[in-house]
C-alpha positions in Angstrom: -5.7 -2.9 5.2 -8.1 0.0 5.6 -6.7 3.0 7.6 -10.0 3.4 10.3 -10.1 7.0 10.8 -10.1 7.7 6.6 -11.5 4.4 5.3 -8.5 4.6 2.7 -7.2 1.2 1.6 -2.6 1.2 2.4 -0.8 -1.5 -0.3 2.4 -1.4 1.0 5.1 -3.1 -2.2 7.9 -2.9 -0.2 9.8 -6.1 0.6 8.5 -8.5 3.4 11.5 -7.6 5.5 11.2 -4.1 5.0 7.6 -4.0 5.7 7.9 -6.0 9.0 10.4 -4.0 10.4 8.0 -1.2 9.9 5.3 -0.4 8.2 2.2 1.6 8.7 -0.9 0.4 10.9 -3.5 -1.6 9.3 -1.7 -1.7 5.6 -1.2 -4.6 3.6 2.0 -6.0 1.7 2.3 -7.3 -1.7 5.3 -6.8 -3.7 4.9 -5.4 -7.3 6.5 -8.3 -9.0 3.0 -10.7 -6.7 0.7 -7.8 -7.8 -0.6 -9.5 -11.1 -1.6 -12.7 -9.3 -2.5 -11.3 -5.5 -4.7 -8.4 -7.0 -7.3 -10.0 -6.2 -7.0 -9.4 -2.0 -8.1 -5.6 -3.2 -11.3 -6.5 -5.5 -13.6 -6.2 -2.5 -12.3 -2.7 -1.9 -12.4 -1.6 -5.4 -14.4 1.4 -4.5 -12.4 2.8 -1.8 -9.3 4.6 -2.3 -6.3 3.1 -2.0 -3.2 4.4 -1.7 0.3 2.5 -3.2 3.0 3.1 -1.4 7.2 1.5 -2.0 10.4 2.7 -0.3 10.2 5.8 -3.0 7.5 6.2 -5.4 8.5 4.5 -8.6 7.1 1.0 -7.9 3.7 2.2 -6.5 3.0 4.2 -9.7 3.6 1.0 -11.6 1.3 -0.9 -9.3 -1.1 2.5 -9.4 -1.5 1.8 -13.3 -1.6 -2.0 -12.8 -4.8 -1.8 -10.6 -6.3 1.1 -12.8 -5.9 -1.7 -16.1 -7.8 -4.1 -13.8 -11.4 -1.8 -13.1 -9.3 0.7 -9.7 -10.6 3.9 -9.8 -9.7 5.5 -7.0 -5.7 4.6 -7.5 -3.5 6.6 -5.7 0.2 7.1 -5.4 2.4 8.1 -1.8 4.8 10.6 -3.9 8.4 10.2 -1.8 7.3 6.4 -0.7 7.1 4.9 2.7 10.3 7.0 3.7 8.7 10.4 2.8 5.9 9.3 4.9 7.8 8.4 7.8 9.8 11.7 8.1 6.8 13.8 7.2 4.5 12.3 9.5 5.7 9.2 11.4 2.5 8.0 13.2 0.7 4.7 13.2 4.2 3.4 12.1 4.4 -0.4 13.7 6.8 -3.0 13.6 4.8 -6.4 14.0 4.5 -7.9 10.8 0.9 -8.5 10.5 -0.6 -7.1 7.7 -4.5 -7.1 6.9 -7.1 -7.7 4.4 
């Protein structure tokens, strides 16, 4: 869940399928519509940033001013989504499924 190199915390909102197909290194999934009951897996990062990310941007400015209701600060949202990040940048992009906490 926490990118090593910035210390920044990745939610990833996309679909399961989508995010083990690809998704990138060390991020965690939770869908937006889980978000209000699995919230919770972020509380012990609460002072990190973290950055929402979807396949666009829409749903991870909704989950960006869910977590800032519940005490985040450091909220952030990946303007263009997981797709922007991929053509913009494309590393640390794997496709095993195993996201952390």
């Amino acid at each position: 869940m926490i990118d090593g190199k910035s210390g920044i915390v990745i939610l990833d909102l996309r679909p399961p399928g989508a995010f083990q197909a690809e998704h990138i290194e060390g991020s965690v999934n939770i869908q937006l519509k889980d978000l209000p009951s699995h919230y919770q897996r972020l509380e012990k990062h609460k002072d990190r940033d973290i950055l929402c990310l979807c396949s666009g941007s829409v749903q991870s400015a909704y989950a960006m001013a869910y977590l800032y209701t519940r005490g985040f600060r450091k909220v952030h949202n990946l303007s263009g989504g997981f797709s922007r990040y991929k053509n913009d940048v494309g590393e640390r992009i794997v496709t095993d499924g195993a996201g952390r906490d």
